[in-house]
N, C-alpha and C positions, 0 to 999 in steps of 0.2 A: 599169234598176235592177239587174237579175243583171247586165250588164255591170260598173256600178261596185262589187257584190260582190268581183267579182275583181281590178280591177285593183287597188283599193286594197289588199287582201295582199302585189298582187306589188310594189306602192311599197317596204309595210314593208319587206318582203324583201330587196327591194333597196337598201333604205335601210340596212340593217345590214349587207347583204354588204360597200358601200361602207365603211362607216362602219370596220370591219373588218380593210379592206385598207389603211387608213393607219394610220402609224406616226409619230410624232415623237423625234428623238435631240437631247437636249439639250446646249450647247454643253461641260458638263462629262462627257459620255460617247461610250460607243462601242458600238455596236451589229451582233450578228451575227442575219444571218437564218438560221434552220433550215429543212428541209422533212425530216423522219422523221432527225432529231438528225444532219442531213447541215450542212457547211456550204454555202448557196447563194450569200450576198451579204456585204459589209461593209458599212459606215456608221460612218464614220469625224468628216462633217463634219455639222454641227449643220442642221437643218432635218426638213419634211414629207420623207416617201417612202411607198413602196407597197412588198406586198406580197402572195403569192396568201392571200386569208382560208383559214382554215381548215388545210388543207395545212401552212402555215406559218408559225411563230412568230419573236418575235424575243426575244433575250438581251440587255440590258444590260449594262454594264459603267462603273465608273468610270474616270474619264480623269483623275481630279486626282492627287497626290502623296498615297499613304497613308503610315500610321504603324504600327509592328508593334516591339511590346516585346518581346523574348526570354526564354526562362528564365533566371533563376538558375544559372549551372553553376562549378564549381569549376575554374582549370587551374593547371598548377602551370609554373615558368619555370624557367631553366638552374639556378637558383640552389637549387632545390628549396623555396621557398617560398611554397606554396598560398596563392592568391588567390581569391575569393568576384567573380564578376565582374556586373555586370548592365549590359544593352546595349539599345538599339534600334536601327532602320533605317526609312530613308527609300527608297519604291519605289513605282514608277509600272507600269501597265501599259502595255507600250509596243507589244505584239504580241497583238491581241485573239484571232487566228486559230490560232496557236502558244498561247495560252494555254487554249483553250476545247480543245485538242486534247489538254494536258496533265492537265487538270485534269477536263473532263468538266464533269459538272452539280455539281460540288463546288464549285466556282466560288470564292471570295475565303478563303470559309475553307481551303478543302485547301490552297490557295495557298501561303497561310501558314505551314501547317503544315510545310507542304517547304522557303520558305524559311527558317522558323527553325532547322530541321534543319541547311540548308545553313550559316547564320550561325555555330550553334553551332558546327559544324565548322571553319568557318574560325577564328574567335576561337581556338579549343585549338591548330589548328596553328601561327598567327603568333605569339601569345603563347606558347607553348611551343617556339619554335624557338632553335636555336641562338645563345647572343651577346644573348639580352632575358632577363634578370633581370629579377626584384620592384621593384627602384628604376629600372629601366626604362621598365616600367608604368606606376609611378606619378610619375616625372620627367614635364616639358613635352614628353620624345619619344612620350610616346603619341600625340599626333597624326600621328605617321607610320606608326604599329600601326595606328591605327583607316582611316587610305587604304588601306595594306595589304591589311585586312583586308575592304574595301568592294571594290576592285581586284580581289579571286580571290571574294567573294561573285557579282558582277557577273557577271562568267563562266561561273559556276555555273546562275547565275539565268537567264541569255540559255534555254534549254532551256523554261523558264516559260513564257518570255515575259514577263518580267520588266525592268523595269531598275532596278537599286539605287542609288539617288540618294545617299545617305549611310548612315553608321554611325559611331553615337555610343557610347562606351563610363561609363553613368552614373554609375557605383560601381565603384570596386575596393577591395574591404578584405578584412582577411584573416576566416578562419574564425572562429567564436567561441571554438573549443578550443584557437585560437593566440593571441588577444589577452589570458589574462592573463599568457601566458609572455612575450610579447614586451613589453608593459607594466613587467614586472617587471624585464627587458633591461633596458631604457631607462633605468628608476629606478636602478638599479645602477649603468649607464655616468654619468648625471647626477652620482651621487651623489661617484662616483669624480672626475670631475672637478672637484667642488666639494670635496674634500677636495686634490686636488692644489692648488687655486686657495688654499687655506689655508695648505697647508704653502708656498709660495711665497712668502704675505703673510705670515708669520712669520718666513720666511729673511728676506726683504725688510726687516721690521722689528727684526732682530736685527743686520742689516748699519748701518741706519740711527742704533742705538741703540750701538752699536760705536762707530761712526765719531762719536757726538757725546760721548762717556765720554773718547774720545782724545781731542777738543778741546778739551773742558776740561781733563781731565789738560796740556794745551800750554798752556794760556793761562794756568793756575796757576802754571804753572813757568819759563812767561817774566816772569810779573809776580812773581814771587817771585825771580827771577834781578834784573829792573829794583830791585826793591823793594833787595836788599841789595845793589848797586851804588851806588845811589841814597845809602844807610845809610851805609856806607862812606865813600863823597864826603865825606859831610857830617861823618862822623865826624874824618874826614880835614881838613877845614874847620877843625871845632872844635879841636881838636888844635891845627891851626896857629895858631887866634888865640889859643887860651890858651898856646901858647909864644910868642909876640910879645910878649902881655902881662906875662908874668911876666920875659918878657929887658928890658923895656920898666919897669918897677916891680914887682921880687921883693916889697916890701914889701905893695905892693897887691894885689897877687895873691895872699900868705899870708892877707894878712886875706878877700877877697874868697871864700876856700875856704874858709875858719873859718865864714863868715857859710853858705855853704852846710851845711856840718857839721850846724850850729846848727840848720836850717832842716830837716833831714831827722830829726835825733834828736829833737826836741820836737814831731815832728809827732803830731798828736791832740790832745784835751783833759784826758787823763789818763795823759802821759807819767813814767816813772820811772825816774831813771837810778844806777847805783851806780860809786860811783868811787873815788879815796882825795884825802883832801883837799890833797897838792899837784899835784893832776895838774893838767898845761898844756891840756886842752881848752875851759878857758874866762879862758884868759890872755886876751884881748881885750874878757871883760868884766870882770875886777877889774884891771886894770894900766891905768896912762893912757900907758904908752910902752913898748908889747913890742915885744921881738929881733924882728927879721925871721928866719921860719921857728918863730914861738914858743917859741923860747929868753928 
């Protein structure tokens, strides 16, 4: 009975020191062993392991790809026009041993700290280097800013223990104190242009209406040119048959002209004519055998 007093203690005891000295690393991390914040061991690959209990502890670490938003910071490009930028990055811990060295017990936060430090710095110098303007930035060439700008983080980072997988740049727009100046730009240039695109369609239509004023003035004056040629001819016509006729029968042709006479002085219904009573203009109505020529 006092024997199995004791050893059932030393079970327990034993049972936890075991239980103690294992450890499990999951296939998404990484793990360092400590003994008095020394490093002893790595564990890198996912599985059981041991360590001494007590003595020694073990640190995790993530193994996947984080994500780490930057601050807001302002830089300004060749062109000197201030840009409002917002960014993130892609990073992996890739150096658990170099990163626990770096960082201490501060562990994922200080991390980050330092590389947004880093980020931000880089972002000011690439974008602010020689030859990148504002419409640089924000043209399709920022994708070669942002490798740029992951290429000399990267670098930076290695010290971490770091590896910076990407960077993204979210936002670029300008200041708030610069958009309604530049707003106001625009409208102005719009405006301008829309006033030139007026005075053009007005030249436009003034040339238009030019050019149809001269058509017609031409086609009046051709057909006014036809018209009294035309007049002429016919004149010219008539003329000749009424000289045929009259060479043809003087007599017939006297009268034939009376009859017209007659035909244009009595025209109306209340025609009045004043005359003296032997005048010859209507020898062809009271004579039954006038002269030829109305004699």
């Amino acid at each position: 009975m006092r024997k199995t007093a004791i050893i059932l203690p030393a079970l327990f005891v034993g049972a936890i020191v075991a239980l103690s000295s294992l450890y499990v690393v999951d296939e998404r991390e990484k793990a360092l062993v400590l003994q008095f914040g020394q490093i002893k061991a790595v564990k890198e690959e996912p599985g059981l392991a041991f360590k001494i209990p007590i003595i020694q502890e073990v640190v995790k670490y993530d193994d996947r790809i984080l994500s780490l938003d930057t601050d807001v910071i302002e830089v300004t490009p060749s062109d000197d026009r201030r840009l409002v930028v917002d960014a993130f990055a892609r990073y992996r811990i890739s150096d658990v041993v170099k990163f626990r060295q770096a960082v201490g017990v501060g562990g994922v936060r200080a991390a980050e700290d330092r590389l947004s430090s880093i980020l931000n710095a880089q972002i000011r110098e690439v974008l602010g280097a020689d030859q990148v303007t504002s419409d640089t930035i924000l043209s399709s060439d920022r994708g070669s800013l942002m490798l740029r700008i992951r290429d000399n983080a990267r670098v930076s980072a290695r010290s971490l223990g770091l590896d910076v997988v990407d960077v993204r740049l979210k936002q670029t727009n300008l200041p708030d104190q610069n958009l309604d100046a530049t707003f106001a730009r625009m409208r102005a240039e719009r405006e301008r242009e829309a006033a030139d695109e007026i005075a053009r369609g007005n030249e436009a239509a003034q040339r238009v209406r030019a050019t149809a004023d001269r058509t017609v003035v031409e086609t009046l004056s051709e057909a006014e040119r036809e018209a009294q040629v035309t007049r002429g001819e016919a004149d010219a016509e008539r003329n000749r048959v009424f000289a045929e006729a009259f060479g043809a029968d003087p007599e017939f042709f006297a009268f034939y002209r009376s009859l017209q006479a007659y035909q244009k002085a009595l025209k109306g219904n209340n025609s009045s004519m004043v005359m003296t009573p032997d005048s010859q203009f209507f020898n062809y109505l009271k004579s039954d055998a006038p002269e030829a020529g109305g004699n």
